[in-house]
C-alpha positions in Angstrom: 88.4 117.4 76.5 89.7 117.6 73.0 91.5 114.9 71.1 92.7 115.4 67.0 91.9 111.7 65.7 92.9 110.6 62.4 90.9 107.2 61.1 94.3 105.2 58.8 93.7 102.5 57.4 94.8 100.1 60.3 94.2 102.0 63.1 93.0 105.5 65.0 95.5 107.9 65.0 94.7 110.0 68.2 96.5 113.5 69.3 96.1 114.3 72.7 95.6 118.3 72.7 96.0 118.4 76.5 99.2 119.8 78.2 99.0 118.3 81.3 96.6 115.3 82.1 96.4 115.4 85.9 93.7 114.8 88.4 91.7 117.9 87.5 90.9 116.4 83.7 91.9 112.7 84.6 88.6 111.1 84.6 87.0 113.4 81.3 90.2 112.3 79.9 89.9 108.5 80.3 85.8 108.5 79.4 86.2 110.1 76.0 89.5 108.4 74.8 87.7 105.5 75.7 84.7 106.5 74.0 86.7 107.3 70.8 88.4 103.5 70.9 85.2 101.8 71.6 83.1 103.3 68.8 85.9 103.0 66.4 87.3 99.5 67.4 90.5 99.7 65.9 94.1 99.6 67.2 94.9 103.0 68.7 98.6 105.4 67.9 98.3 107.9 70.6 100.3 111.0 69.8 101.4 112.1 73.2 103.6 115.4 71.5 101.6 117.8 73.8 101.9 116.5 77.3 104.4 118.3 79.3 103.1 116.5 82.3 100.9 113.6 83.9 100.2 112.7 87.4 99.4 109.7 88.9 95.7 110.5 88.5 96.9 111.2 84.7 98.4 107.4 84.3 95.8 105.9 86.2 93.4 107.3 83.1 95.7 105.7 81.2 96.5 102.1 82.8 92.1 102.2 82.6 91.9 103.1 79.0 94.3 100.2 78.5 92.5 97.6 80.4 88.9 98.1 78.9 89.9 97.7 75.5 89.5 94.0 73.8 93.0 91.7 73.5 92.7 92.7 69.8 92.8 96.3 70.2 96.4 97.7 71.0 97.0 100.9 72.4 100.6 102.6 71.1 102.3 105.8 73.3 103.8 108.1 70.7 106.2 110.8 70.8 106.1 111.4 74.6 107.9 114.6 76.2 110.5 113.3 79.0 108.3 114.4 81.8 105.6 111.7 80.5 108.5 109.2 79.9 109.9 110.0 83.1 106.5 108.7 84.8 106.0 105.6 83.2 109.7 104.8 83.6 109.6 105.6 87.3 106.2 103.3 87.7 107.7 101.0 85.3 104.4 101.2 83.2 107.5 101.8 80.5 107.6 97.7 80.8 103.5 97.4 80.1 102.4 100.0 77.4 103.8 99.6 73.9 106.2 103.2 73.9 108.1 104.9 70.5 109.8 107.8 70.3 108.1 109.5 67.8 104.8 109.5 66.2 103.3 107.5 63.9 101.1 109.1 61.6 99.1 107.8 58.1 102.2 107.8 55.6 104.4 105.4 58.3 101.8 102.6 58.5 103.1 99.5 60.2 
């Protein structure tokens, strides 16, 4: 499990490397993004540009990932394909994560 992170200024800016996060990579998945966010302990961009697709197991890693970390800590989807979309659409997770259509790298702080 590979991720490309990028510390900014005011937050981690993580690239998932993954094409498909499914139940086969699911759980190595959610233990070392997690990992990454704890140690760091700063708000968290995740460039999702190189997911073609995610199964349940997929956004169960995520909805995890998203319920460990501290109230102070957000967690931003970035730049998701529309397969990804589609399933957090379809689950409505859409309505819980924090979603933008592209990513948000170093030189387009908030």
């Amino acid at each position: 499990m590979k991720f490309i992170v990028e510390d900014a200024e005011t937050h981690l800016q993580i690239k998932v490397t993954e094409a498909r996060i499914d139940a086969a990579i699911a759980t190595p998945f959610k233990d070392k993004l997690r990992e990454i966010v704890m140690k760091n302990r700063k708000p968290v961009h995740l460039d999702m540009t190189a997911v073609d697709f995610m199964d349940s197991s997929g956004l169960g890693a995520m909805i995890a990932v998203r319920k460990s970390l501290p109230a102070n800590l957000k967690m931003v989807l970035c730049a998701m394909t529309p397969n990804v979309e589609r399933v957090f659409r379809l689950t409505r997770m859409d309505s819980v994560f924090d979603i933008r259509p592209e990513a948000i790298h170093k030189e387009a702080r908030e």
